[in-house]
C-alpha positions in Angstrom: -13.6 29.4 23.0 -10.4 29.4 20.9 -9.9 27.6 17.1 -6.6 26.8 15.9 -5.5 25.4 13.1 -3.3 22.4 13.3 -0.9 19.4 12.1 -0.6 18.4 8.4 -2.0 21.5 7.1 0.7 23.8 8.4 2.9 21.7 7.9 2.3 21.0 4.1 1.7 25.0 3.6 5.7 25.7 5.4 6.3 22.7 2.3 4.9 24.3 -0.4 2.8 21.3 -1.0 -0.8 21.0 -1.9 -3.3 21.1 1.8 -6.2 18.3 1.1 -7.7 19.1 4.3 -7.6 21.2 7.5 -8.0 19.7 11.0 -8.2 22.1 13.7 -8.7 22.3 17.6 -10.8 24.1 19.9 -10.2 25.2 23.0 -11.8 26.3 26.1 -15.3 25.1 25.0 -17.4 22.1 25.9 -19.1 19.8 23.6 -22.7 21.3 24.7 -21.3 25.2 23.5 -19.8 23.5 20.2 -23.4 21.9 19.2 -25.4 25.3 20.5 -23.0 26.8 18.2 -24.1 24.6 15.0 -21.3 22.1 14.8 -22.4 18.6 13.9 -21.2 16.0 16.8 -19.4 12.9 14.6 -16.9 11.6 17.0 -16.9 8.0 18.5 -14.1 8.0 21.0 -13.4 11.6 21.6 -15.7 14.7 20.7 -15.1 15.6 17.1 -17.0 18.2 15.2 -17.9 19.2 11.7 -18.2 23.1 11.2 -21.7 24.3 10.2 -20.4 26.0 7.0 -16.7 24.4 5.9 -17.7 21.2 7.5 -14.4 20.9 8.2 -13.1 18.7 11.2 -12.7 20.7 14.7 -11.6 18.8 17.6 -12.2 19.4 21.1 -8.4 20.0 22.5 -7.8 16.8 24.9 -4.9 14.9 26.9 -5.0 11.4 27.0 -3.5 8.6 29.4 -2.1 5.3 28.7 -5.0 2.8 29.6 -4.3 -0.8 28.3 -2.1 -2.2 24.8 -2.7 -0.5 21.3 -4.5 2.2 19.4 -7.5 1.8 21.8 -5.7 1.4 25.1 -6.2 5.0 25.9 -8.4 7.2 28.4 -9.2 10.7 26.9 -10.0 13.6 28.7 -11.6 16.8 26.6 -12.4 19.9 28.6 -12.8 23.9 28.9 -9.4 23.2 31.2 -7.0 21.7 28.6 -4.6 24.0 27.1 -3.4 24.0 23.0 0.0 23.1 24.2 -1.3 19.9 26.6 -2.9 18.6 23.1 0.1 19.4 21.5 2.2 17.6 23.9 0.0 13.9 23.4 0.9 13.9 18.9 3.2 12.4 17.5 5.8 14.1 15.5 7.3 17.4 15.9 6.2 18.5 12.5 2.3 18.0 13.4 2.5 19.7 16.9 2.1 23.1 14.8 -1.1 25.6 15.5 -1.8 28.8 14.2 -4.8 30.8 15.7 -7.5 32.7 13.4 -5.2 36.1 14.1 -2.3 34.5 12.7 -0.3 33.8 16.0 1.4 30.6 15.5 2.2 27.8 18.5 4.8 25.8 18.2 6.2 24.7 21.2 8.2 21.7 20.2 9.9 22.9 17.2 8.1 21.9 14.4 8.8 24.6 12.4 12.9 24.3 13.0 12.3 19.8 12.3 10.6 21.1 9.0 13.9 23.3 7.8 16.5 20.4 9.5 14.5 18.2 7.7 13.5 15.6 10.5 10.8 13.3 12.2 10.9 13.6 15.2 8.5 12.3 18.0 7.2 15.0 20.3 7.8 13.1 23.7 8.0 9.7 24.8 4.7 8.9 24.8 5.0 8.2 21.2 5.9 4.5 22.1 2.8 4.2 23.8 0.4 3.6 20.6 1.9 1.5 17.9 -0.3 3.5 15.3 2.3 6.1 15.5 5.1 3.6 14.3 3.2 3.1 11.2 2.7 6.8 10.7 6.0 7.5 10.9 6.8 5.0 8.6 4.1 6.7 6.2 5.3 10.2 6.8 9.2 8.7 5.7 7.6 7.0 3.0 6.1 10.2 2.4 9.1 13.1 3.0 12.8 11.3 2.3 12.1 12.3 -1.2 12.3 15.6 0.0 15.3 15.1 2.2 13.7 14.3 5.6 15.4 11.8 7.7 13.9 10.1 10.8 16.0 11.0 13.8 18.2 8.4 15.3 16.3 9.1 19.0 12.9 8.5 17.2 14.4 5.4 15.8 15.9 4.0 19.4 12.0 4.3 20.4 10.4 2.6 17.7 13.0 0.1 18.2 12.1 -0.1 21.9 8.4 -0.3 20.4 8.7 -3.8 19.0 11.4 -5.1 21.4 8.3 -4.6 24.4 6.3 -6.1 22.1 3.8 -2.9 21.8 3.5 -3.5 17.9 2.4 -6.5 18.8 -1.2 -5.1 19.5 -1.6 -3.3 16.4 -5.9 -3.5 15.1 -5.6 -5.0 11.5 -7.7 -2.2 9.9 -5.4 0.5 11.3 -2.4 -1.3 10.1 -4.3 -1.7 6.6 -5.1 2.1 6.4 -1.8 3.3 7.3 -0.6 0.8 4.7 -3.2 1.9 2.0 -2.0 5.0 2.2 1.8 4.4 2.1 1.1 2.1 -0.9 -0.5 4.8 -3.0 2.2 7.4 -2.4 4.9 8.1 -4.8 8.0 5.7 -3.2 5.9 3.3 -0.9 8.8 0.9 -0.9 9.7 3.4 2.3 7.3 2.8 4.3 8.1 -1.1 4.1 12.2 -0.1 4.6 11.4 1.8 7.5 9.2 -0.9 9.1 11.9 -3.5 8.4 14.6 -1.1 9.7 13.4 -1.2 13.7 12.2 -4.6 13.5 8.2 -4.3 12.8 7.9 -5.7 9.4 8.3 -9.5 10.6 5.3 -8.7 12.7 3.4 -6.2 10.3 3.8 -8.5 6.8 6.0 -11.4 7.8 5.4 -12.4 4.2 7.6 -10.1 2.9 9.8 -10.1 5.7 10.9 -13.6 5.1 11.9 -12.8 1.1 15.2 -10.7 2.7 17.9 -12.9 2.3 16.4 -15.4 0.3 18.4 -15.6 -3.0 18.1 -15.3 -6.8 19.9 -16.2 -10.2 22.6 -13.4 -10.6 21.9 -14.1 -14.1 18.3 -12.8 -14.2 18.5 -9.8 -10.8 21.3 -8.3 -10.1 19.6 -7.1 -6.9 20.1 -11.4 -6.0 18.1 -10.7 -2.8 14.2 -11.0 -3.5 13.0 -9.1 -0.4 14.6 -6.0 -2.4 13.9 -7.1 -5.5 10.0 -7.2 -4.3 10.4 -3.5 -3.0 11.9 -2.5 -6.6 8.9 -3.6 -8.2 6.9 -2.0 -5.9 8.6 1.4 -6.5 8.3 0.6 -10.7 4.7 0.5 -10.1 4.5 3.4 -8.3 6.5 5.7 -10.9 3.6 3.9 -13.6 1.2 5.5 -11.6 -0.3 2.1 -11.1 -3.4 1.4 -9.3 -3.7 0.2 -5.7 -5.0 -3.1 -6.6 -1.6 -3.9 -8.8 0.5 -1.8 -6.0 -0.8 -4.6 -3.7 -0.2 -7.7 -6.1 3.3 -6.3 -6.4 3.9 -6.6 -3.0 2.8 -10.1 -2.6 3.3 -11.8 -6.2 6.8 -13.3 -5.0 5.7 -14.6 -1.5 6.1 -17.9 -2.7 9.9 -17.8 -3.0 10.2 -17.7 0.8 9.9 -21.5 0.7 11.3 -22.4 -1.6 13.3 -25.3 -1.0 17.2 -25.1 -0.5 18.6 -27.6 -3.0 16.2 -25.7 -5.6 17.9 -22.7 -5.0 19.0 -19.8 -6.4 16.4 -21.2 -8.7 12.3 -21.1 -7.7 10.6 -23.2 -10.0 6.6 -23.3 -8.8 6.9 -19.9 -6.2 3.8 -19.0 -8.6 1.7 -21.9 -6.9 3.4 -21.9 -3.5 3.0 -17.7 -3.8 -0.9 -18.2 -3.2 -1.6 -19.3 0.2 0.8 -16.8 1.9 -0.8 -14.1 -0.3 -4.3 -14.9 1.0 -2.9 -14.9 4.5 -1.7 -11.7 4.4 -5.3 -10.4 3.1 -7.0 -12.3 5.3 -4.5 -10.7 8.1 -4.8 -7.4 7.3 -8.7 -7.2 5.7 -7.3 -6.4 2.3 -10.8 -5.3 0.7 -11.5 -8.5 -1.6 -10.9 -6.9 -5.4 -7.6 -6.0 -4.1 -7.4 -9.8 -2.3 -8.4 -11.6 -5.6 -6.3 -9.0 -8.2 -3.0 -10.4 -5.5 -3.9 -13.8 -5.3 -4.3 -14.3 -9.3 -1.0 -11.9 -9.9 0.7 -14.3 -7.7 -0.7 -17.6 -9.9 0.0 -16.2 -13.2 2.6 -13.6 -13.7 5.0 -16.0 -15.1 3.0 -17.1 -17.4 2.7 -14.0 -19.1 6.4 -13.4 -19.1 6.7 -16.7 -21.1 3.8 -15.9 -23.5 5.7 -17.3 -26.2 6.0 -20.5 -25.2 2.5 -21.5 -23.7 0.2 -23.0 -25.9 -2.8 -20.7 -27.0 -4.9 -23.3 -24.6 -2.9 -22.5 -21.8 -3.3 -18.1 -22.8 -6.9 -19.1 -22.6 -7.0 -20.7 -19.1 -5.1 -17.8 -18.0 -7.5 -15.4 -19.3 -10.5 -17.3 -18.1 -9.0 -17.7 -14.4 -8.7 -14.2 -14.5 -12.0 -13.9 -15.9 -10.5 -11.1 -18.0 -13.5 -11.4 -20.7 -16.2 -9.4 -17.7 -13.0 -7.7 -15.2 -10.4 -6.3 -18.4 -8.9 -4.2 -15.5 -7.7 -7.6 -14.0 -5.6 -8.1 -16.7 -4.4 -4.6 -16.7 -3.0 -5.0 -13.3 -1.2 -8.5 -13.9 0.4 -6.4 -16.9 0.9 -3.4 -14.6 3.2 -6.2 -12.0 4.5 -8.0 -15.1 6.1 -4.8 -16.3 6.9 -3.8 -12.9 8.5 -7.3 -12.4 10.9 -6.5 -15.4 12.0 -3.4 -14.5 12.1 -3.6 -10.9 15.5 -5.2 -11.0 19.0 -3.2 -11.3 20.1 -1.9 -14.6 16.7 -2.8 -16.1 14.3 -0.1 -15.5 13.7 1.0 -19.2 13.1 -2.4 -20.3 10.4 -3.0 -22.9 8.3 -5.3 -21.8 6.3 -6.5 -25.8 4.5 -9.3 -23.5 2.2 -6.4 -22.7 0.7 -5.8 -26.0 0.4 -9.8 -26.7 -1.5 -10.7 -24.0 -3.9 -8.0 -24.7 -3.9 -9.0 -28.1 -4.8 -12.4 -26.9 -7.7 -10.9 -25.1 -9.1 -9.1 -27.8 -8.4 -12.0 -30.4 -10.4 -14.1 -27.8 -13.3 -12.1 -27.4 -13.8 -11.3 -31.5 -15.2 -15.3 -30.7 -19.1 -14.1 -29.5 -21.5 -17.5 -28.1 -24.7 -16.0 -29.5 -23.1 -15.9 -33.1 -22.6 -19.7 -32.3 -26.2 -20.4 -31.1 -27.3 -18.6 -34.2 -25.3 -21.3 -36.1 -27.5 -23.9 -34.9 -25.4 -25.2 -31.0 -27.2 -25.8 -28.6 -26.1 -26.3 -25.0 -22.5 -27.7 -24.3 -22.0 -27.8 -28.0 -22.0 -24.2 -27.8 -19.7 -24.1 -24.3 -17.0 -26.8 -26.3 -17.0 -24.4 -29.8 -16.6 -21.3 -27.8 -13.5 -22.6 -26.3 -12.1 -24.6 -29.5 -12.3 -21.3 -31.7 -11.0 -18.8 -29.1 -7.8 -21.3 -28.6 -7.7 -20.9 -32.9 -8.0 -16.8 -32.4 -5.6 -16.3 -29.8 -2.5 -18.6 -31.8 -3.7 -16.5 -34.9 -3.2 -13.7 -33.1 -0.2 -14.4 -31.4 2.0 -16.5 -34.4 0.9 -12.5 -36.3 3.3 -10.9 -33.6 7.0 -11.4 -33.4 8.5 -13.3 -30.8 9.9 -11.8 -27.7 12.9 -12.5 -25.9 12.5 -15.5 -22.9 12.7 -14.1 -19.9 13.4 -17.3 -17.9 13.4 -16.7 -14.0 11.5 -14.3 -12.3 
């Protein structure tokens, strides 16, 4: 019975990067010895095992053979027989087919090491077109590394190609394609992972919403960028470098859905995409089991982040539906991550990035101003009932144009 350490933590170590956790692989040992020797049994489809002390994840070392479509059409065998290298062989980039044993001896028998300094991804063998997982990793991992140089190599890209073309992809398991998205959305240039996806022909299957923004156009005037699949990915990356939250890094992605259909003879223009933005937005959630906060923060992004980029010229009544469909006065952070898009959506176009964005600070000053107005101050007065409802609303409209005629205007940002 052999342990090695494997994958992402070797990997990230050769990188100088920070190691958030340690798989590693055992061989020569059979589930039976691995629980007489105090490792805690936790895997479903193959035999995985939590150390008694680190609790770390140990694997037994296993092949696997290509059973039916997708992540779960696979037959696994785990035994005292397989060898590091057969486990090796079944992974899916070079640069995670690393082991190093507990006396330092390192295995690499696929050049991972080398892929690391060239600065590639490359798959390991061709079984990588067998699970379509593996696209979406690699699409993460890019995501993940071309800020460091790595490239994906063109042979690796000829099989993902090949991937969607059989129609592999076609069998990805929502929640896997959610959790490799997750992921790629909270890392520091997600716009990558979407890029890659589109690059070999995955993301009209993965999001066809966004897919079908590329090409569509917009007012040179107001994006430089024209075409609004890029612009989308811009705002994505301006959230990002705001270290935004996941719920707005989601909305970004989807608040512009609604200028796919937008009409030819409206174009370049897309007067009501805000409306039209809301169905395709809860399609996708619905698609990919977006959890609901993050399903609800997209949808109302997609409804109302106009509106707050024309602040100045809604009536205060119309501030106030916005902050009550939001329901900003119990869920503030709602409103935090419409402003978080909203800024996003300004500077994610070319030559704009360092824009100010004052619409911020009135909306939040409309929020305050709004909730400064308190119902049991009013049922003190003497209201009872709906008299109380109708005052609530009349004096928070009065609070939120006091507040706002206080602050100077901002310029119009017409067309986003």
């Amino acid at each position: 019975m052999q342990r090695y350490l494997v994958g992402g933590a070797l990997r990230d170590e050769y990188l100088g990067l920070t190691i958030s956790d340690r798989d590693w692989v055992v061989v020569g040992a059979t589930p039976e010895q691995m629980t007489e020797a105090g490792y805690t049994p936790v895997g479903r489809d193959f035999p995985v095992f939590l150390h008694p002390d680190t609790r770390e994840e140990h694997a037994l070392a296993r092949t696997e053979r290509k059973s039916g479509h997708g992540y779960h059409g696979f037959t696994f065998h785990t035994g005292a027989d397989v060898s590091l290298e057969a486990d090796l062989a079944r992974r899916d980039l070079t640069i995670n087919a690393i082991a190093r044993a507990d006396d330092g001896t390192v295995i690499d028998p696929y050049g991972g090491y080398a892929d690391i300094e060239a600065r590639v991804l490359r798959h390991v063998s061709g079984a990588f077109v067998e699970d379509p997982v593996r696209l979406l990793r690699l699409a993460r991992y890019y995501a993940r590394f071309a800020p460091l140089g790595f490239s994906v190599a063109e042979e690796t890209l000829a099989l993902a190609r090949d991937m969607v073309a059989a129609g592999e992809i076609d069998h990805l398991v929502p929640e896997r394609v959610w959790a490799e998205m997750q992921r790629a959305l909270l890392g520091d240039e997600p716009q990558l992972f979407f890029y890659l996806l589109r690059s070999v022909g995955a993301l009209e299957i993965v999001l066809p919403e966004l897919d079908a923004l590329f090409g569509v156009i917009q007012p040179l005037r107001y994006h430089p960028e024209i075409d609004t699949g890029i612009h989308t990915l811009l705002v994505l990356g301006q959230t990002a470098a705001e270290s935004a939250s996941l719920g707005a890094r989601y909305a970004a992605l989807c608040h512009d859905f609604g200028k796919a259909s937008t009409p030819a003879e409206v174009l370049p223009g897309h007067r009501g995409h805000e409306e039209r933005g809301v169905a395709p937005t809860d399609a996708a959630s619905q698609r990919l089991g977006v959890p609901k906060k993050l399903r609800d923060t997209a949808r109302l992004t997609a409804r109302w982040h106009t509106h707050v980029h024309r602040i100045d010229q809604l009536r205060p009544a119309t501030v106030l539906k916005m902050l009550e469909a939001l329901d900003a006065f119990r869920r503030p952070e709602r409103l935090e991550d419409l402003i978080a898009v909203c800024t996003a959506d300004v500077r994610g176009r070319l030559g704009y990035e360092s824009r100010a964005y004052p619409q911020a600070d009135k909306i939040r000053a409309a929020l305050v101003a709004a909730c400064t107005i308190d119902g049991a101050a009013l049922a003190a007065q003497g209201l009872e009932g709906p008299q109380i409802g109708h005052a609530l609303h009349e004096q928070r409209i009065h609070a939120i144009r006091d507040a706002l005629e206080s602050m100077q205007p901002t310029r119009s940002l017409a067309e986003h």
